[in-house]
C-alpha positions as CSV (number, residue, x, y, z in Angstrom):
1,X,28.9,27.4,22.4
2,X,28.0,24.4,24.4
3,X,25.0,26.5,26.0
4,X,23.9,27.1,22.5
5,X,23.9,23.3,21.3
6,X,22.0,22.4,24.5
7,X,19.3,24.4,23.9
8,X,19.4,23.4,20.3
9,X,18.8,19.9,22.0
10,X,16.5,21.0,24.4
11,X,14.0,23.0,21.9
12,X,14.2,19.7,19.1
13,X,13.3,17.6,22.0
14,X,10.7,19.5,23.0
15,X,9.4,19.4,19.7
16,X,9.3,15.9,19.3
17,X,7.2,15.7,22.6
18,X,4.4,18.1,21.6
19,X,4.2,16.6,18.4
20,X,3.8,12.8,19.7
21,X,1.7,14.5,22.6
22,X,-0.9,15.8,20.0
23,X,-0.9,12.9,17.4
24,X,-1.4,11.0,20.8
25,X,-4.3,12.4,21.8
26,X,-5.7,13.3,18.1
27,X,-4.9,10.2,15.8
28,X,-3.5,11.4,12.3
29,X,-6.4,13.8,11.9
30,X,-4.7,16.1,14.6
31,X,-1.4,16.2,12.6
32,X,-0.7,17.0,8.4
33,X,1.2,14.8,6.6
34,X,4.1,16.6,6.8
35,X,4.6,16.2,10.5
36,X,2.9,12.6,10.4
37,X,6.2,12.0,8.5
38,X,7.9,13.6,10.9
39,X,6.4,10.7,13.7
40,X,8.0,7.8,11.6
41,X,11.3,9.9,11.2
42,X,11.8,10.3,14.3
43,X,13.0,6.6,15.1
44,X,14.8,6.9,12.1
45,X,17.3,9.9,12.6
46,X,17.6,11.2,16.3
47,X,18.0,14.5,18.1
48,X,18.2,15.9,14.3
49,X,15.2,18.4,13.3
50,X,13.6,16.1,11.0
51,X,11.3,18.5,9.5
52,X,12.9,20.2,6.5
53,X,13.7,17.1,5.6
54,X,9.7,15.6,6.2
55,X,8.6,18.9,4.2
56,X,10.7,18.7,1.2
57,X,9.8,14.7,1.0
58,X,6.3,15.8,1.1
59,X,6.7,18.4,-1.8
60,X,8.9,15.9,-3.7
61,X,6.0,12.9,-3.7
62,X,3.0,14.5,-2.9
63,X,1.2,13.4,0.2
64,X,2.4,10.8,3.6
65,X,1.0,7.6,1.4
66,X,3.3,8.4,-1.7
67,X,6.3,9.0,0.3
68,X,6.0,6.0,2.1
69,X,5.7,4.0,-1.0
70,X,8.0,5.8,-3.1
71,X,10.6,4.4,-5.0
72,X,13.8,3.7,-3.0
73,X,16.4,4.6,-6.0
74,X,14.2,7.7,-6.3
75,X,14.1,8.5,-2.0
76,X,18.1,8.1,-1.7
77,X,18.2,11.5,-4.0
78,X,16.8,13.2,-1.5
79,X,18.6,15.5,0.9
80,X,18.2,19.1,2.6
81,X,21.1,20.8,4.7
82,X,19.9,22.4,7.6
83,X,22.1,24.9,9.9
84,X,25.2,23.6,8.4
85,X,25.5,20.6,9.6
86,X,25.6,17.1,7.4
87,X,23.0,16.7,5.0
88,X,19.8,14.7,6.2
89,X,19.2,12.4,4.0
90,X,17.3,9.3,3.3
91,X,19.5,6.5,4.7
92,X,19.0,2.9,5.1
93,X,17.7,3.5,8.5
94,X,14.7,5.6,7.2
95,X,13.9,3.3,4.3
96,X,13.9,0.2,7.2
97,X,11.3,3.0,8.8
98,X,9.3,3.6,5.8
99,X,9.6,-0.4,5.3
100,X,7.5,-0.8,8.8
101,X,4.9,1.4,8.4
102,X,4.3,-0.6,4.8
103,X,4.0,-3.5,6.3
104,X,2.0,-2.7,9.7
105,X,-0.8,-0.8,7.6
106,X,-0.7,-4.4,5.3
107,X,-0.9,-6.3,8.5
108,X,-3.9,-4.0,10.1
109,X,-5.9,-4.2,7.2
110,X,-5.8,-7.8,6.2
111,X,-6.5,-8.4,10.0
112,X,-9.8,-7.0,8.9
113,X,-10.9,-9.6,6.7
114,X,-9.7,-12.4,8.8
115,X,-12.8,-14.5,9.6
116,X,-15.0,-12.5,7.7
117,X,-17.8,-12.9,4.5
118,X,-15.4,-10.7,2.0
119,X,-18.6,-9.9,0.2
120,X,-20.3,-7.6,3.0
121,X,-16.8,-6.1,3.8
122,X,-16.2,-4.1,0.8
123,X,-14.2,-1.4,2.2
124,X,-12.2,-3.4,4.5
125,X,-11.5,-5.7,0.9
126,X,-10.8,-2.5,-1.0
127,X,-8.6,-1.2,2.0
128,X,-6.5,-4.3,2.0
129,X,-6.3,-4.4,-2.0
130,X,-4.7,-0.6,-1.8
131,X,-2.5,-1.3,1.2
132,X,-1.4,-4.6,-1.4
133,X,-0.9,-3.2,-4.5
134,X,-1.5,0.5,-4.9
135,X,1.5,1.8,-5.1
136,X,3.4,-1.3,-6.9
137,X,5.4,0.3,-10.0
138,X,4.5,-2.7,-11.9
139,X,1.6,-4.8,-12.6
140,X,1.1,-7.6,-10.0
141,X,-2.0,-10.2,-10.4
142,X,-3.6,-11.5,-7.6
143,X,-5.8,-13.9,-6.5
144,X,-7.9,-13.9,-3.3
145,X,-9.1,-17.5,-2.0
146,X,-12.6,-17.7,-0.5
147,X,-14.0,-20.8,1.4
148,X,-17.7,-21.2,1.2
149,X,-18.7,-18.9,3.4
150,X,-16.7,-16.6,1.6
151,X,-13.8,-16.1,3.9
152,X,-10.0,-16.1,3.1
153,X,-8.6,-19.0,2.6
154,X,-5.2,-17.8,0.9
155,X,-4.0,-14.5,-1.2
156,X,-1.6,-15.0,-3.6
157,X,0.2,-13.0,-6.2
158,X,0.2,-14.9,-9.2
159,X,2.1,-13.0,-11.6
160,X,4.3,-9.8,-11.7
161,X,4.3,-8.1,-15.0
162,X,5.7,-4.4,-16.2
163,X,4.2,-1.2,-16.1
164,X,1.2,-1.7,-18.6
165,X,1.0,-5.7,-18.7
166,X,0.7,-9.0,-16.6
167,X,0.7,-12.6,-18.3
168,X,-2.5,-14.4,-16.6
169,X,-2.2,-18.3,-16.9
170,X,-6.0,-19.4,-17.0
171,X,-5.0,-22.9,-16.3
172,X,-2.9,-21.8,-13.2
173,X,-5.4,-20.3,-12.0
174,X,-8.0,-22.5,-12.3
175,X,-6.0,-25.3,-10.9
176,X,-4.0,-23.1,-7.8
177,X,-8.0,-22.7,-6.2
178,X,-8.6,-26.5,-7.0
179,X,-5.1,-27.1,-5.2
180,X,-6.5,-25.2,-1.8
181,X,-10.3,-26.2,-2.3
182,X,-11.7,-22.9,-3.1
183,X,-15.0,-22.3,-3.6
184,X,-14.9,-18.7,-4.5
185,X,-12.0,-16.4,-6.2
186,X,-11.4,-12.6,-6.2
187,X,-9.2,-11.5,-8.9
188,X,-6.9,-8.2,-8.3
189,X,-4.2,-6.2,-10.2
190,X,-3.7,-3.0,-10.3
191,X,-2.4,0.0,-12.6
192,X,1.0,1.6,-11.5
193,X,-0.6,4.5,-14.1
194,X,-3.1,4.8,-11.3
195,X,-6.0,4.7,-14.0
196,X,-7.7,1.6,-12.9
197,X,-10.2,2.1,-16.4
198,X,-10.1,-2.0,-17.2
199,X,-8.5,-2.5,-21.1
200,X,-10.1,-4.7,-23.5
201,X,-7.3,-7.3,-22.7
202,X,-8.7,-7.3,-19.1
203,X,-12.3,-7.3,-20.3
204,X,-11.3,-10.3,-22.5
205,X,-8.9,-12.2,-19.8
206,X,-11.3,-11.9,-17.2
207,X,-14.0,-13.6,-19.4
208,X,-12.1,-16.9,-19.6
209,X,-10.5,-17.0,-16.6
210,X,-15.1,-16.9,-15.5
211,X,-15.3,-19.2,-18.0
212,X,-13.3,-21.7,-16.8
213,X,-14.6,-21.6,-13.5
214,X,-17.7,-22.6,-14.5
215,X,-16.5,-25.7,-15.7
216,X,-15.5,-26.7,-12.0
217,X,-18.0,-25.0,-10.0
218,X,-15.8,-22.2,-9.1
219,X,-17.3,-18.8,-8.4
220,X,-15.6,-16.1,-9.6
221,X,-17.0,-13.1,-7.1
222,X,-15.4,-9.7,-8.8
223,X,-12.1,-8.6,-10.5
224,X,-10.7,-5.1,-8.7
225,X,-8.5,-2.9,-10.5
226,X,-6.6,-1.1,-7.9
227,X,-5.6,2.2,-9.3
228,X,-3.7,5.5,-6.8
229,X,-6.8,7.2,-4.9
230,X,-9.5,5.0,-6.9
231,X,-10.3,1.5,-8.2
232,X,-13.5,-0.2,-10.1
233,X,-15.1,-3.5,-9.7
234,X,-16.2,-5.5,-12.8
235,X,-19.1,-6.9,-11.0
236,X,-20.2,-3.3,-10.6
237,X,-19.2,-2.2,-14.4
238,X,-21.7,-5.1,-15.4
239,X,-18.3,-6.8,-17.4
240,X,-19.2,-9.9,-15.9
């Protein structure tokens, strides 16, 4: 019996290695999402195979991004018994897991912009805007700070709303970029429908909130919609 268990040990642990081995020397493109979840489980519960768990996680949400970003009252249902042993499930230690690889993807792509004219990064601005507020399961309006050269000075959520709706202050707006001498302003929220289509209320809220700016020399640059997958930019709409 003890024989068995050891090689039990012996073959999970080999598993591990080839599968760290071969991200290692492939990046993520090497590996499916399945056992790219599999990488950040690892840390999470050891000398366990972590793979039923990774594959019914992955058929629960969808793909590695929507796990990862998932809901924790909706992750701690999850559970798959394997060889009749206790139940892997998705414990505190795995959500502190998932909780890093949030924030290191946030930190590696606002890194990006650091130093940087936002307005010839657009991908690296779009990257960071996903990584921010993608997968938010309410509406959250933020406000990117530019300097004059059009580099960050601050970004700042401004409001947090409900699923459909955000309350946007005009005056608090106008007066937080005053406040940290901004010359330029990026305005993001996104759609936890992931339809990033702009309603007339945006249309309409964005138009002030331009409006005002104008009054004090303040550029207003774009306002992103951040939808799941996609996103549009009102500058390239023509809505302002």
């Amino acid at each position: 019996m003890s024989t068995t268990r050891l090689d039990a040990k012996s073959l999970q642990a080999g598993h591990r290695d080839r599968l760290r081995k071969r991200f290692m020397a492939g990046g993520a493109d090497s590996v499916q999402d399945y056992e790219l979840l599999e990488l950040v489980l690892f840390n999470a519960i050891p000398r366990r195979d972590v793979k039923p768990l990774a594959k019914i996680l992955i058929r629960e949400f969808g793909n590695f991004a929507d796990v990862i970003n998932a809901p924790e009252e909706r992750l701690r249902t999850i559970s798959v018994a394997v060889d009749g042993k206790p139940p892997l499930k998705v414990s505190n230690r795995v959500l502190a897991e998932f909780a890093l690889s949030r924030a290191s993807a946030l930190k590696l792509t606002s890194a990006n912009l650091l130093n940087r004219d936002l307005m010839s990064s657009y991908k690296e601005l779009i990257a960071y805007c996903r990584s921010a507020t993608a997968y938010e399961p309410v509406e959250q309006f933020r406000i990117l700070f530019l300097n004059n050269k059009n580099a960050l000075i601050a970004d700042e959520k401004q409001q947090t709303g409900t699923i459909n709706h955000t309350p946007v202050y005009v005056r608090e707006v106008i007066k937080r970029a005053l406040t940290l001498n901004a010359a330029a302003i990026i305005l993001v929220h996104n759609h936890p429908s992931g339809d990033p289509t702009p309603s007339r209320a945006d249309i309409e809220m964005t138009a002030r909130i331009v409006e005002a700016a104008k009054s004090v020399d303040l550029v207003v640059h774009d306002h992103l919609i951040i939808g799941r997958g996609s996103e549009v930019s009102f500058q390239q709409l023509k809505l302002m």
